[in-house]
C-alpha positions in Angstrom: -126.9 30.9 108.2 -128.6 32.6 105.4 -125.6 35.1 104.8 -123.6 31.8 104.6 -125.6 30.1 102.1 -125.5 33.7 99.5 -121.5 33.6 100.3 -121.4 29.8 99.2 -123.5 31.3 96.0 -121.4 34.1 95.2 -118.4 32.0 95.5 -119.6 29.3 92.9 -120.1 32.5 90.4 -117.1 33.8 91.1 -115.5 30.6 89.7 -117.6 30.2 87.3 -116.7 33.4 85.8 -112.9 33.1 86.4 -113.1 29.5 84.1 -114.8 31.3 81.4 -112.2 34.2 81.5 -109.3 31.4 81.3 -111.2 29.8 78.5 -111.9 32.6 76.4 -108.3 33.8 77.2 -107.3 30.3 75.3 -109.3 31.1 72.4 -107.9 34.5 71.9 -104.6 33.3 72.2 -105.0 30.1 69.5 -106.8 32.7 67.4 -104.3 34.4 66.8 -101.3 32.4 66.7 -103.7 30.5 64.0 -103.9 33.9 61.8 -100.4 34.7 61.9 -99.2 30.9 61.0 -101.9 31.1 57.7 -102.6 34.9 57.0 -105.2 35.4 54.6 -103.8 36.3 50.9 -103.0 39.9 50.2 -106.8 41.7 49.1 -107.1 43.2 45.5 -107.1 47.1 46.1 -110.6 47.6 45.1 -112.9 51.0 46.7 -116.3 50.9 46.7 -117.9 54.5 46.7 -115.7 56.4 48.9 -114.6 54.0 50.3 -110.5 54.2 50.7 -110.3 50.3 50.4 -113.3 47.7 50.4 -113.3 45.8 53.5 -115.4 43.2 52.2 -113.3 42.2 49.7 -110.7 42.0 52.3 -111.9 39.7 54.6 -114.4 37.3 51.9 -111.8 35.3 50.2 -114.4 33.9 47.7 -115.0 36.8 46.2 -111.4 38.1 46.2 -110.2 34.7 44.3 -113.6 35.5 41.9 -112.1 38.9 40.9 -108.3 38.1 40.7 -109.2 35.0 38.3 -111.8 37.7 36.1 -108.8 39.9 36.1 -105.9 37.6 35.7 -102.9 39.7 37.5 -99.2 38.6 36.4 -98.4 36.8 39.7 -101.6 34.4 39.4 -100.1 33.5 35.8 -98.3 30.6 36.3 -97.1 27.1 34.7 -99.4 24.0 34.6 -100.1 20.9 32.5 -97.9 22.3 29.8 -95.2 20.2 28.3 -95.8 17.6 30.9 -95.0 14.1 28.5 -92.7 10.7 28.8 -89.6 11.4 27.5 -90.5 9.1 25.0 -92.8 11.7 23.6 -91.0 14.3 21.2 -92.4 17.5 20.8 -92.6 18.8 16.9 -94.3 22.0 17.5 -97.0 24.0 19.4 -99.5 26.4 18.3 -100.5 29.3 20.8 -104.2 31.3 20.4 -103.8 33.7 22.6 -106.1 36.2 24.3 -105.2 40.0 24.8 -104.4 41.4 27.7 -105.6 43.7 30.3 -107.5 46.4 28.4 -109.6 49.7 28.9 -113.5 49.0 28.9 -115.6 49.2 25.5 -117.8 52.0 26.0 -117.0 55.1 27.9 -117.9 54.8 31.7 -118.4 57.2 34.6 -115.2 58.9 35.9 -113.2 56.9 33.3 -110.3 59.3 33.4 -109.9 58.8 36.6 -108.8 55.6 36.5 -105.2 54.6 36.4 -104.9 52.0 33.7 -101.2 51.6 34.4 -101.1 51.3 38.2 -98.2 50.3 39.7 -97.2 48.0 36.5 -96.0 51.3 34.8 -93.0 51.4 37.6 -92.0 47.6 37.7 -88.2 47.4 36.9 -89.4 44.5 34.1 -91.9 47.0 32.6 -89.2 49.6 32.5 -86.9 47.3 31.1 -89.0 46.2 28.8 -89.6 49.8 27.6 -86.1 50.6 27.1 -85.4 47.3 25.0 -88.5 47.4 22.8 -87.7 51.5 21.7 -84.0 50.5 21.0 -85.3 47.6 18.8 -88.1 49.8 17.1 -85.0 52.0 15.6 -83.4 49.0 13.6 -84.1 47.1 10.1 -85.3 44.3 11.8 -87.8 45.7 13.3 -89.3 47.2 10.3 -89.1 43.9 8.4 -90.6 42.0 11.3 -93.6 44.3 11.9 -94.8 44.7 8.3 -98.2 45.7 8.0 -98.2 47.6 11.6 -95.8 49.8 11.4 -97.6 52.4 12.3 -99.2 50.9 15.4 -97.7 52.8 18.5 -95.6 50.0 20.3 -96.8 51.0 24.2 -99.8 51.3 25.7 -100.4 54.8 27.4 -98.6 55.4 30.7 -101.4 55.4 33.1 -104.8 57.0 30.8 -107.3 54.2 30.8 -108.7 54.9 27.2 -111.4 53.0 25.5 -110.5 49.7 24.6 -106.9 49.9 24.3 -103.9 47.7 26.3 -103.0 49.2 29.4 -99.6 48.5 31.3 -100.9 45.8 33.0 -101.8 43.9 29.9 -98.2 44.1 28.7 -96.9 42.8 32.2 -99.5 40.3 31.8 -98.1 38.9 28.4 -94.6 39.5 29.5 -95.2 37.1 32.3 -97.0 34.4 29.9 -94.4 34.7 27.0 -91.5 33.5 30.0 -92.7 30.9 31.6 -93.5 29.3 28.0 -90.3 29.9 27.3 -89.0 28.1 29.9 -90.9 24.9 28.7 -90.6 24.8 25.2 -87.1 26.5 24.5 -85.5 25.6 27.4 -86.9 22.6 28.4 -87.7 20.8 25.2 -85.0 22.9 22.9 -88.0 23.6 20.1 -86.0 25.4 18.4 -82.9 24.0 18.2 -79.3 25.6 18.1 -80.4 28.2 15.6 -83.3 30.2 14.9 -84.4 29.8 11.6 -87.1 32.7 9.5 -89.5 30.1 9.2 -89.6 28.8 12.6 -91.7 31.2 13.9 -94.9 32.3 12.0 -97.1 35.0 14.1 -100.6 36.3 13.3 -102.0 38.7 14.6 -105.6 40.7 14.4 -105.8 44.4 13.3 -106.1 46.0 16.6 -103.5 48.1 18.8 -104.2 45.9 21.8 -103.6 42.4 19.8 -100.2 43.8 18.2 -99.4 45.4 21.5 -99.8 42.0 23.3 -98.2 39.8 20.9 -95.0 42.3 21.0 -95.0 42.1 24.7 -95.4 37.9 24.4 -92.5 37.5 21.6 -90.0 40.0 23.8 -90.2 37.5 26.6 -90.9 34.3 24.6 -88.4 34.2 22.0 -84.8 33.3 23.1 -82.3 36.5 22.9 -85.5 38.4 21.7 -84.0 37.7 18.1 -86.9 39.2 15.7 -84.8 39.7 12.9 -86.3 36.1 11.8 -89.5 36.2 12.5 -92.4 38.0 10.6 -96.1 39.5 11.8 -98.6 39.0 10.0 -102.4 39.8 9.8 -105.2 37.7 10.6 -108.4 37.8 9.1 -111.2 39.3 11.5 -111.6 38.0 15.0 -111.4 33.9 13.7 -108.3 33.9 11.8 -110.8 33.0 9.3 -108.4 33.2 6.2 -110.4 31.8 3.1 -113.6 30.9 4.7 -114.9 34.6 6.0 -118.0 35.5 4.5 -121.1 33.9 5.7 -123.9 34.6 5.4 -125.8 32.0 7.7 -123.7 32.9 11.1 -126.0 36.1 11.4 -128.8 33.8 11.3 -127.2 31.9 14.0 -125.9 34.5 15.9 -129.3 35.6 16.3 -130.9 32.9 17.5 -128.5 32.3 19.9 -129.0 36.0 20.7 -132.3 34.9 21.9 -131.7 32.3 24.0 -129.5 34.3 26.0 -131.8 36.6 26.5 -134.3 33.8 27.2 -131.6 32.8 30.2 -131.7 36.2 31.3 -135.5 36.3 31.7 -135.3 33.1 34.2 -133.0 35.2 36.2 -135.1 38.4 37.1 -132.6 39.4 39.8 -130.1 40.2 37.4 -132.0 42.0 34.6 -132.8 44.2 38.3 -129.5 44.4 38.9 -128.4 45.8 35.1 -131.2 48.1 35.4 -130.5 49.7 38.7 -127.0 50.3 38.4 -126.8 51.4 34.9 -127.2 55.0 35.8 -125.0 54.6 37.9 -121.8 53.7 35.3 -123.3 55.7 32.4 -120.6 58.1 31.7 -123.7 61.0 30.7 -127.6 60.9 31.3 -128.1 60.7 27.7 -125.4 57.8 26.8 -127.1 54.2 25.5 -128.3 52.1 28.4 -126.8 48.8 29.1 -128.6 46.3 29.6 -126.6 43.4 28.4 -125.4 42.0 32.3 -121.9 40.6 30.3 -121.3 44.2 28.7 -122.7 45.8 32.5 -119.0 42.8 34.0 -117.1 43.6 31.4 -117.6 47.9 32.4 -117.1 47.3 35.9 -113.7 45.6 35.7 -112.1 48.5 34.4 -112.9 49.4 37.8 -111.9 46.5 39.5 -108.6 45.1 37.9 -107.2 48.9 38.2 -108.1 49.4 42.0 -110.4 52.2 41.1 -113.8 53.4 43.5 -117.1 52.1 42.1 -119.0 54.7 40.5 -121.4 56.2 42.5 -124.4 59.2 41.4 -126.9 61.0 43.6 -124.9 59.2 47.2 -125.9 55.6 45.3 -122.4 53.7 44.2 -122.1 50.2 42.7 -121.2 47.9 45.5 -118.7 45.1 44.9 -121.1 42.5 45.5 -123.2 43.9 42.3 -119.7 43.3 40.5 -119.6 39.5 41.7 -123.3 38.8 41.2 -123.0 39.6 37.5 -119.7 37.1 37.4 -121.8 34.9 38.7 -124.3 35.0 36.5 -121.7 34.9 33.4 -120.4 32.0 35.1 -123.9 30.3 35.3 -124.8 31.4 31.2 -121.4 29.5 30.4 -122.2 26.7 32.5 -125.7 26.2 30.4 -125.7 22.8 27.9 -124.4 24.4 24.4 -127.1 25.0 22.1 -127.3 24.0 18.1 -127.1 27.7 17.4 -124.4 28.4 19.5 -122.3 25.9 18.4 -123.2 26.3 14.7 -121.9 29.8 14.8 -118.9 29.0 16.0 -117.8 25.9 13.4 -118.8 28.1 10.9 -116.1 31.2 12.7 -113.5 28.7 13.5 -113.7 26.6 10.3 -110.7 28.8 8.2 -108.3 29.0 11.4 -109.2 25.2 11.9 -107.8 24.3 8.2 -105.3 26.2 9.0 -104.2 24.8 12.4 -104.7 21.1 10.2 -102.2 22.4 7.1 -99.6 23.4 9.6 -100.0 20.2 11.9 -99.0 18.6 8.5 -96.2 21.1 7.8 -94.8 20.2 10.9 -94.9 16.6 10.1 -93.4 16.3 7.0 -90.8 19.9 6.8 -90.9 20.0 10.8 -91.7 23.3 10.0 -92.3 25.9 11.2 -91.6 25.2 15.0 -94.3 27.5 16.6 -97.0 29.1 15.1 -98.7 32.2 17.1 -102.7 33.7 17.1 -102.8 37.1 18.8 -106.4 37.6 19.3 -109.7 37.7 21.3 -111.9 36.0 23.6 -113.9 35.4 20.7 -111.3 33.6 19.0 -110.8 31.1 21.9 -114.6 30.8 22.7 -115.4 30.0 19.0 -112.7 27.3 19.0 -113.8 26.0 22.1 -117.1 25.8 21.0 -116.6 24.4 18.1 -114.5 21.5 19.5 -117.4 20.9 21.7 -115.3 21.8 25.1 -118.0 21.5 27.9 -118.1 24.2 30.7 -115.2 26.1 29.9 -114.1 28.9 31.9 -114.9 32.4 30.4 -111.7 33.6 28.6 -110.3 35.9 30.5 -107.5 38.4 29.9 -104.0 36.9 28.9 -105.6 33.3 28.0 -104.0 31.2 25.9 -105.2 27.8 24.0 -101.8 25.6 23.2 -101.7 22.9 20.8 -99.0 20.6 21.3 -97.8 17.9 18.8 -95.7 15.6 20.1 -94.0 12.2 17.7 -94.0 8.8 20.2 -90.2 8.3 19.4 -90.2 4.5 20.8 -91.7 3.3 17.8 -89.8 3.4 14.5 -90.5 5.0 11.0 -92.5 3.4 8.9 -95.5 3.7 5.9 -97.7 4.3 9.2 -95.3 7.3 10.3 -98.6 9.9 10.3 -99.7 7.5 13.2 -97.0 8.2 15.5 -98.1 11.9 15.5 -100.1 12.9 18.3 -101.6 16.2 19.9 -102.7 17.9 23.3 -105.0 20.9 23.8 -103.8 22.4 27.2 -106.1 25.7 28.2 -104.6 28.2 30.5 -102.8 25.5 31.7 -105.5 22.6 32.3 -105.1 19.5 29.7 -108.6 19.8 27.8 -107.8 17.0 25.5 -110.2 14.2 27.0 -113.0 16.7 27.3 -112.9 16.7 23.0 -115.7 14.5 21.6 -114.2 12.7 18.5 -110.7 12.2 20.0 -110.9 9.0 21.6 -107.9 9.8 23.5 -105.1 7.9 25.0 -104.8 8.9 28.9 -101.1 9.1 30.6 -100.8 9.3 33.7 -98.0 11.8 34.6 -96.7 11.0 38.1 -93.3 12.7 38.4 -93.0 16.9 36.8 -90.9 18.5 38.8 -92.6 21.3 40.8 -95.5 21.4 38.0 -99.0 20.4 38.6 -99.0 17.1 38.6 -102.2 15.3 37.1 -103.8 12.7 34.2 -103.1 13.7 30.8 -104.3 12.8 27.4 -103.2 13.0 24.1 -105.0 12.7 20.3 -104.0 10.8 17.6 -103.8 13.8 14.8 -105.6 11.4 12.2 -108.8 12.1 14.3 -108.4 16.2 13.9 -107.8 15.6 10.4 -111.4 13.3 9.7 -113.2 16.0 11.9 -112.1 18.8 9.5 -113.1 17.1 6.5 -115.5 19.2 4.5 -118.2 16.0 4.5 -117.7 15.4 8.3 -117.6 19.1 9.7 -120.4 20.1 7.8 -122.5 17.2 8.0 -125.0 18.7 10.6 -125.5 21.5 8.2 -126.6 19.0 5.7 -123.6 20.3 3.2 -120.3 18.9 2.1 -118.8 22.4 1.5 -118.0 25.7 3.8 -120.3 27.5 1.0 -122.8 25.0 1.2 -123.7 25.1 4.7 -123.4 29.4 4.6 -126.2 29.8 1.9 -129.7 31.4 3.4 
């Protein structure tokens, strides 16, 4: 009787166990026929240490998406809320700041020539071609009348030598990926330019560095129809701002500095990531005796030369930089970006953007009245986009990365007919790296369309600015009036 009883017990285990084999059989099986219907993204190539390939950035999508948007590949460049109007809607011209792209890092860092700047970008059929095209035009007239005042800039980036600040390959594939698909919204789409190309329909500027030139050349060769540049001409801009008239200042230092030290007041309410600067910073130092960083945006911006060119984290004495360090301090920029902008801040920059803001005013007008010239190009920093951000008082921005671009688009309402009034049919859009920004602008007041219908485009609300409200924020007595001036001169004295 007893033996009978333990058999009845065993049995009831024995099943119990066979159910949860069936069951977690199931589970396996759903498992993966779930993974192989939604496979995860393909992982940015990344080693950490000696590591062959970082497994954590395989398998933790956040952080994967967090490095790909820091480093901006080609493929994630894409079409958004660009040229996305009623038909009603004409568009008279556009103006494009634009970011360089993909570059080498701005101090020299630990195994730095063993990084391969050009990657696999070097290889890529359009690179190639792109190559072969931009030498044969380099050997004509029109090339030499087009380039102007750098002619003696090399055209390419080097092959695969990741060298201090300068383009890399990827930067040019970067900008040959941006110049197309704006080309297939404004020239092909909306017909800018018209049947001809004109030598005044195209005005490019472009600051005095090889990587801004470099990027801009890459930009037109894909932008411009036929890659005519017999018509267009490069010219220089002044300093990082495009600052043209209005350059010399001497109250931005004053500003600069103060908000100097409110960053570094931020930094002090994070103590994690002062730790974080200070611990890896021997690692990266290129020698012993090199400058310490201790900036945590200059410590980012060393670390994605790493990153973006699937290079190993440095590593000294068995300790390497782990790829969470890299995301922690992207973080923490992300944070310092996200913090309300300060008077100091946003001082600085009105008084940086003011001269490429006159500018950007004069050609709106230009447009208006000549409908010329048709597209006006800014080859130039981050700087230059956070300083006009900042000064139109654009709220939590994301951090300019590489390949960025700011796009002003004028656009006449065509439904309503010419009159004394015709100024008031004129209206503009800010659209930044593809997100409409225009409702986010302070003195604007703007008119909201709702787009329902654009084709395979991001479809989304949309606002527009009546170009009379740019021109009373520019004016001397209204831009200036928190400086208590009436004059660029004015509010720069001491």
């Amino acid at each position: 009787m007893r033996w009978h009883k333990k058999f009845k017990v065993l049995r009831c285990y024995i099943l119990i166990l066979g159910w949860l084999g069936i069951i977690l059989l199931f589970l396996s099986y759903w498992r993966v026929e779930t993974d192989v219907a939604h496979p995860p993204p393909p992982p940015l190539q990344v080693n950490s240490g000696s590591q062959p390939v970082l497994s954590s950035v395989q398998h933790e999508k956040p952080r994967s998406k967090k490095l790909r948007h820091q480093c901006n590949p080609a493929d994630r460049i894409q079409r958004h809320q660009e040229g996305v109007l009623p038909s009603q809607y004409e568009l008279s011209g556009v103006m494009i700041v634009l970011r360089h792209g993909d570059r080498g890092p701005l101090l020299n860092v630990r195994n730095l020539s063993s990084i391969n700047c050009g990657q696999k970008s070097y290889g890529t059929q359009v690179y190639k071609k792109y190559v072969s095209d931009i030498l044969n035009v380099s050997k004509t007239n029109s090339y030499i009348n087009f380039v102007g005042p750098f002619m003696k800039y090399p055209l390419l980036p080097l092959p695969s030598k990741c060298s201090i600040g300068h383009l890399t390959p990827q930067g040019v594939l970067q900008h040959l990926q941006l110049g197309k698909i704006l080309k297939e919204i404004y020239f092909y789409e909306f017909n800018l330019l018209g049947n001809k190309q004109q030598l005044d329909d195209i005005i490019v500027y472009s600051t005095k560095y090889r990587r801004t030139f470099q990027s801009v050349l890459a930009f037109l060769y894909s932008f411009i129809p036929k890659f005519d540049i017999s018509k267009i001409r490069l010219r220089e801009g002044k300093g990082v701002s495009f600052c043209e008239n209005d350059c010399h200042c001497e109250k931005t230092d004053y500003f600069d500095q103060k908000y100097d030290q409110e960053r570094k007041d931020y930094r002090k309410s994070h103590p994690g990531v002062i730790e974080l600067v200070r611990r890896i910073n021997p690692l990266i130092k290129a020698k012993a005796s090199a400058e310490d960083i201790i900036n945590p945006l200059v410590m980012r911006d060393a670390l994605l030369s790493y990153v973006c060119h699937g290079a190993a984290l440095p590593c000294n004495n068995e300790r390497c930089v782990k790829v969470e360090d890299v995301t922690s301090l992207i973080s923490y920029e992300e944070w310092e970006g996200k913090q309300k902008r300060t008077s100091a801040q946003r001082r600085a920059a009105k008084l940086k953007s003011y001269g490429l803001l006159k500018n950007i005013v004069a050609t709106i007008d230009r447009m208006i009245g000549d409908a010329k010239p048709r597209v006006v190009i800014y080859s130039g920093h981050d700087k230059t986009l956070k300083y006009l951000l900042d000064s139109l008082a654009i709220p939590n921005y994301p951090v300019p990365y590489y390949a960025s671009r700011l796009i002003l688009e004028l656009y006449r309402n065509s439904s309503v007919t010419h009159n004394s009034s015709h100024r008031m049919n004129f209206f503009f859009r800010f659209v930044y790296n593809g997100k409409d920004i225009t409702k986010s602008i302070p003195f604007c007041d703007s008119i909201t369309i709702k787009q329902l219908k654009s084709g395979s485009v991001k479809r989304g609300t949309i606002s527009m600015c009546s170009v009379s409200k740019l021109e009373s924020y520019i004016r001397p007595e209204q831009y200036f009036k928190e400086f208590s001036a009436v004059s660029f001169r004015e509010a720069c004295r001491k």
